[in-house]
Steps between C-alpha positions, in 0.01 A plus 500: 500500500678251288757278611767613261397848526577457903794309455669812262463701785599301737826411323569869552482541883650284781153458635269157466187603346182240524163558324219311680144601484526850317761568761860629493725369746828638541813363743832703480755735611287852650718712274360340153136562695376865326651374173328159487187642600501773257524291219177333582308832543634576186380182351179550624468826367629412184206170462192754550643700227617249258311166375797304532866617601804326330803417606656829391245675706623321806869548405424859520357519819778280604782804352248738680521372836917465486484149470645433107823665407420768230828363334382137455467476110146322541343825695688743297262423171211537674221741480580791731181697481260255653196668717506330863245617739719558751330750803193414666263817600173479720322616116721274233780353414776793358715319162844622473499611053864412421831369546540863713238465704563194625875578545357787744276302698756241553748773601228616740468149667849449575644855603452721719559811328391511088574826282278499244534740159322552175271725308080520635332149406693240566318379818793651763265659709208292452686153572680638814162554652363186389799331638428750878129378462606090479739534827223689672247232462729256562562598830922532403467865585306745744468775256523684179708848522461693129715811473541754227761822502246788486696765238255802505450741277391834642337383768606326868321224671469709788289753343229232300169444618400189694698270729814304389327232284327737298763713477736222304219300370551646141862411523404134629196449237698205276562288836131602586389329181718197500389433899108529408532284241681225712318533829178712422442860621315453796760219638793764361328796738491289787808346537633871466287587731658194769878621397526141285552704222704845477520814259740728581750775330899392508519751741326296778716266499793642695578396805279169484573122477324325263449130630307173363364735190462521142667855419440599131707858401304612196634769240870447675639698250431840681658377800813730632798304593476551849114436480563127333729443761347579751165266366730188445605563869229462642439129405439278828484138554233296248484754235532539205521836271427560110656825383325589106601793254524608173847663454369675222210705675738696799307783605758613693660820450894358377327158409892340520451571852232197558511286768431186314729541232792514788363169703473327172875586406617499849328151642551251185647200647358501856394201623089524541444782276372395179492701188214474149540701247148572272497654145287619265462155380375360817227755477136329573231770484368606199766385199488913434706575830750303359513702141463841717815390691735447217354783298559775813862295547575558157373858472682653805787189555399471901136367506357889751188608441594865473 
């Protein structure tokens, strides 16, 4: 790294960074640690993917991580949509697509609990588990917990075929997906298999503490209220919980009746719950998604698929 590129960051942390010998060393204050370190992975990311990274590329990591105030006039002109590969899975490295994006992963890192909204495509689900997958490897949790409200439609659980995984396995397909593609099937199977990693209904989690795990609540937004409450209860020591939803897809019977919609109105301003936002324009699948959105939001005035 180059000297003036080192000293920029340093000048933004209490903490004396030396280069010697491709090395990083860093001295400081325990609470600056996670930050400090983050910028470098970042960095290092952001070198395989770029032939050379500018100073604007390193004052955006810097924003990223917490370290530059948003309202200093020299970070406020800077480019906000900047692709950092920021989550490291046993397959690849996962780059956040947007100012969004990175806002949620950020969120993730620093909470405990993250509420995350917006319309199919704009990496909610898909990030969450990449984000489950990273802690996993890294040893900073013993397992991954993935949980999904099961709203039937003319048929119970009780009366499918199969055992309890099959039973819900067309309900947990997306997380499925995202998990083979970051870990491979065979490796996804197995840890199952050991209890590393866990599929269950919302409905299995009452009466448990969850402890030292990545909890992801997918499709949140045909949660009860007493069924979201009773999932953000059970959150034990070392965890950490992502709750995603699209407010515009209730299945619910009285959709004004949805669980998320009352934690996001009734928790704003809680100290460890973080909050992101997605819209149609933070859509990154196919650019159609993002036409079909607006077109369905402008035909019917509420984004349903009815």
């Amino acid at each position: 790294m180059r000297d003036e590129n080192l000293r920029l960051i340093a000048e933004h942390f209490k903490s004396k960074l030396t280069a010697r010998d491709g090395q990083i060393s860093v001295q400081g204050p325990t609470s600056e640690a996670e930050s400090v370190r983050r910028v470098f992975v970042d960095l290092e990311a952001l070198f395989r993917s770029k032939p050379e990274v500018s100073i604007a590329d390193i004052r955006t990591i810097l924003r990223l991580s917490g370290a530059v105030d948003e309202s200093d006039p020299e970070v406020s002109g800077l480019e906000q949509h900047t692709s950092i590969s920021v989550i490291e899975t046993a397959r690849g490295s996962i780059k956040t697509r947007g100012q969004m994006q990175e806002k949620y992963v950020r969120m993730i890192e620093k909470t405990s609990i993250v509420f995350s909204i917006g319309p199919a495509g704009t990496g909610k689900t898909y990030l969450a588990v990449a984000m489950a997958v990273s802690r996993f490897q890294q040893r900073m949790i013993d397992k991954i917990i993935l949980v999904r409200p099961v709203v039937e439609t003319g048929e119970t659980l009780g009366f499918l075929p199969g055992d309890i995984l099959e039973k819900v396995d067309p309900y947990f397909r997306p997380l499925y997906d995202a998990l083979d593609e970051m870990l491979s099937r065979d490796r996804v199977r197995r840890f199952i298999d050991k209890g590393l990693i866990e599929i269950a209904p919302l409905a299995y989690m009452r009466g448990r503490t969850l402890s030292n795990a990545f909890v992801i609540l997918d499709e949140a937004q045909n949660t009860t209220s007493g069924q979201m409450k009773m999932f953000l209860t059970r959150l034990g020591v070392g965890s950490t919980a992502v709750l995603t939803g699209d407010l515009t897809q209730v299945d619910l019977a009285d959709p004004k009746s949805s669980g998320l919609l009352e934690a996001w109105e009734l928790l704003q301003g809680i100290k460890g719950i973080g909050f992101v936002e997605f819209s149609e324009k933070d859509v990154v699948r196919h650019r159609l998604v993002a036409d079909i959105i607006r077109a369905y939001q402008g035909e019917n005035g509420n984004g349903t698929d009815n």
